[in-house]
N, C-alpha and C positions, 0 to 999 in steps of 0.2 A: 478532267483531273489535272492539266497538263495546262491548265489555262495562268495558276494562280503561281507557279514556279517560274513560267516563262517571263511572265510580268515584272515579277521581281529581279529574275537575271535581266531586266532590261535596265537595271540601276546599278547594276553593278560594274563599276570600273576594274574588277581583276578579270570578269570574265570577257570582258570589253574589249580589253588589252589582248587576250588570248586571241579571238574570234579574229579581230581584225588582221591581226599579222597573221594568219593561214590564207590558203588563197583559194576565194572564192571570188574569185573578179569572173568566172564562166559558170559559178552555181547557181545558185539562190537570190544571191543579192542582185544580179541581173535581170531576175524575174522582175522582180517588185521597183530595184530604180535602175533605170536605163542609163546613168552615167555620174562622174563628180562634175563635170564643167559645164557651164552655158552653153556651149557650144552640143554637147552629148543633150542635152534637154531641149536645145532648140532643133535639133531632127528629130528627136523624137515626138515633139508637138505637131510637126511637120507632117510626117506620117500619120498621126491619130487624125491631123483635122482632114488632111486628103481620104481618105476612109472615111471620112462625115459624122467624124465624131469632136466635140469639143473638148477643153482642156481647163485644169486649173493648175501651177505650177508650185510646187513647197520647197525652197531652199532648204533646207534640211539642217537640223539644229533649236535646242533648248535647255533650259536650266542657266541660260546665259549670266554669269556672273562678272564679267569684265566687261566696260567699256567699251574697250576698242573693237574686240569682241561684236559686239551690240553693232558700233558703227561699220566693221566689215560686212554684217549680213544686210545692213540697210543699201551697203554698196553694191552687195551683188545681187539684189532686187533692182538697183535703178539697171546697173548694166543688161538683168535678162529682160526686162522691159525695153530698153532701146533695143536690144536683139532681136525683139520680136515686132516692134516696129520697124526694125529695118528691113526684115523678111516676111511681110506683108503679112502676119501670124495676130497680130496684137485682137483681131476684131471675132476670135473664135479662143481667146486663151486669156486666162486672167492669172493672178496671182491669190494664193493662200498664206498667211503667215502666222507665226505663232508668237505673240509677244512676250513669251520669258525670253524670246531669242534678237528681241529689239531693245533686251534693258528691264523689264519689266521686275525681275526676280535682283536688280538693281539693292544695293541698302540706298536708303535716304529717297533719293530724288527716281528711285525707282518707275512708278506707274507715267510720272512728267515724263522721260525719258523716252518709255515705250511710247507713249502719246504721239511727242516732238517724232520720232521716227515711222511709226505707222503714219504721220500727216506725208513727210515727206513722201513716203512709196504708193498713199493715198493719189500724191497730186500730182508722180510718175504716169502711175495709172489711168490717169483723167485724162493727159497729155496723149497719151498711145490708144485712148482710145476705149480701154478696157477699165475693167474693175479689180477692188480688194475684198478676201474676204478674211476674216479674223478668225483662227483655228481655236476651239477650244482645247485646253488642259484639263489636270486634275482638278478634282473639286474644290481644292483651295485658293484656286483663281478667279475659280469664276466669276464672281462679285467683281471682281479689277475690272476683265474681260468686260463682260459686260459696262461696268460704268465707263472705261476708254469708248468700248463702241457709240455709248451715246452722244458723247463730245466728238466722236467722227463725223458721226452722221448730222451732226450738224452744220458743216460744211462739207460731208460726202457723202450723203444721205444715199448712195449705190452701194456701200459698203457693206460687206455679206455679215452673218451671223451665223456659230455654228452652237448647235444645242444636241446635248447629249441623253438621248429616251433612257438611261439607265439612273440614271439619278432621280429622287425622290423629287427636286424642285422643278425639273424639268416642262412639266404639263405646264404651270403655270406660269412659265418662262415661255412657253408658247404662246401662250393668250396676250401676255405685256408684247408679244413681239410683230406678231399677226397682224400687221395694220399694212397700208395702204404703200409700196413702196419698198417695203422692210424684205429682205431674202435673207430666210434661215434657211441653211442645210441641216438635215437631222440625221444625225448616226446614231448607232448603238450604245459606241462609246469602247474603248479599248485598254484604259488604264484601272490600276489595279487599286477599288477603289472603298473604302470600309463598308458595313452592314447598315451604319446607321445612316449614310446617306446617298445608299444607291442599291438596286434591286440585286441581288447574286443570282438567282435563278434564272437560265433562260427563259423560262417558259414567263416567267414574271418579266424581264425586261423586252419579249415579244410582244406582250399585252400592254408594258406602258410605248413603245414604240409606236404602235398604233392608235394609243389613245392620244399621242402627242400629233401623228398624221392628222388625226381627224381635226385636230383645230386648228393646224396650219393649212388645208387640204381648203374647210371652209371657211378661214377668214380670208381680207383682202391682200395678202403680202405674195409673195413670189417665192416657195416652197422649192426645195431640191434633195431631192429622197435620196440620200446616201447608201447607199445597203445593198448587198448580193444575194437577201435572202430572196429565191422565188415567192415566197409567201408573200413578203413584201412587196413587192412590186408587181403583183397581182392586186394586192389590197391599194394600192397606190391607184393603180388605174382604174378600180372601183367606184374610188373615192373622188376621183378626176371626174369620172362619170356621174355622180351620184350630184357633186357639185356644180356641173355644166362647165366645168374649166377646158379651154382649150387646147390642144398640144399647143407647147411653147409659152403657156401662162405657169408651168411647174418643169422641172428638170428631175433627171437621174442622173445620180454620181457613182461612179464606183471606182477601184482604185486599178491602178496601173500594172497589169498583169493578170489579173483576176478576172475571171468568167470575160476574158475577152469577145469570143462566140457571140455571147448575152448581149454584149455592150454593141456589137453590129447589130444585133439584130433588132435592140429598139430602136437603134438609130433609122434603119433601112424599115422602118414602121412609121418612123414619123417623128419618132421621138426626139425629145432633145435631150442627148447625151454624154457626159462631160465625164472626163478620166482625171482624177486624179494625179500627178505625176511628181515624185518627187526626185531629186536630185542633190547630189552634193556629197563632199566628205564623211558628214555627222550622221550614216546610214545604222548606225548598229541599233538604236533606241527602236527607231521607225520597224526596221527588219523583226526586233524583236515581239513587238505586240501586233505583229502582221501572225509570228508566229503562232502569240497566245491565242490570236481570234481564229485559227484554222492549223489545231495541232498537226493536222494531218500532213503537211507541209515536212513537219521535223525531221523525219525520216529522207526527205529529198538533201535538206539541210545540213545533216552529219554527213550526207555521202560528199556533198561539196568540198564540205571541211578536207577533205586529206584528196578531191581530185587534180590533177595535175593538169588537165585540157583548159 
């Protein structure tokens, strides 16, 4: 019940405004992002990948509506890429980004924009070593999303893809993408999102998550099962088995702070498994639909609000 009010305060700039000026720099928001600098994101990759776990990094930020804006966050992708090239990090930790925060949501020359700037962070990544993957948004981007991806992967054909099992297009967004080469990540999906083009029901967005597993699981692409539910990632390794895939032909993701235990311990099984990590100023959006997908968090949440440690 908690799900569809949190979501909404995650658009909101008066509550925005409130939350951030109380001090929660030792509550909640520590949980989930380990710092604002490059530097605070570059130890903490540090420690996940020593733990034997891998990484993917999100400067934090979207709805990007200014330029310059746009061009700062392509800057502090190049700078955490050389950081993590210069701390021998780059070969176990890649980059996530979300193109309304490259320019995308832009008037006029919008989608060119994200394009031009996802190439650059693209060809960052190539240099160091590592890879991009493209975050998806709300349902009104997807179409973008998507069509930017295809014009990457034409010259970065490593570049990830995230599809979200709660939307109605989604299954069939898997079959276009399942091919040889291709890495989707698949979440649940977090944003708050209408009836008519995306499941409300858990139990219904359980069912299409799975029916989107099963045809990344068996086609030929490079699959990464985003998700904390046990069920999932039981059904995950089913379907690994059912398909003859080997560990390290598919990934697990999960985010940064959550069921950390879990994330050792596919790792220390075999698995390959990749944390989440985001970083930066622009925490309150992110924090927020961390909220709405695990109310039960909220109550740790208030108390941070008025701690003083």
């Amino acid at each position: 019940m908690l799900r569809q009010p949190l979501l909404m305060l995650a658009r909101s700039d008066k509550v925005k405004k409130a939350v951030t000026a109380m001090p929660v720099s030792s509550g909640i928001v520590h949980r989930y992002v380990p710092g604002e600098s490059t530097e605070s994101a570059v130890d903490a990759t540090r420690e996940l990948i020593e733990s034997g776990l891998h990484v993917t990094l999100d400067f934090l930020g979207e709805d990007t509506f200014d330029r310059e804006q746009a061009d700062a966050t392509v800057a502090a992708y190049l700078d955490l890429l050389r950081s993590l090239t210069e701390n021998g990090l780059s070969r176990n930790a890649e980059v996530s980004v979300k193109l309304s925060a490259v320019g995308q949501a832009l008037p006029d020359q919008g989608e060119k924009v994200a394009l031009d700037n996802a190439r650059s962070i693209c060809q960052a990544a190539r240099n160091a070593g590592t890879t991009v993957t493209l975050d998806m948004e709300d349902h009104t981007t997807t179409d973008s999303t998507l069509g930017i991806l295809r014009e990457l992967r034409k010259d970065f054909p490593e570049t990830g893809a995230v599809l979200q099992a709660y939307l109605h297009r989604t299954e069939a967004d898997c079959r276009d993408l399942a091919y040889e080469g291709s890495r989707v990540r698949l979440c649940k999906g977090a944003y708050n999102e209408p009836e008519s083009v995306a499941f409300q029901d858990k139990h219904e967005v359980d069912k299409a998550y799975v029916r989107a597993l099963k045809v990344l699981m068996a086609g030929q692409g490079y699959p990464m099962i985003a998700s904390h539910d046990p069920r999932m990632i039981d059904i995950a390794g089913a379907l690994a088995t059912r398909n003859g895939r080997a560990q390290g032909s598919y990934e697990y993701q999960m985010l940064y702070g959550i069921r950390p235990d879990e994330q050792r311990r596919l790792a220390e099984a075999g698995e390959k498994m990749r944390v989440y990590l985001p970083y930066g100023q622009e925490w309150y959006g992110y924090l927020m639909r961390r909220l709405a997908e695990r109310p039960s968090n909220l109550t740790f949440f208030l108390h941070s609000l008025v701690s003083k440690k």
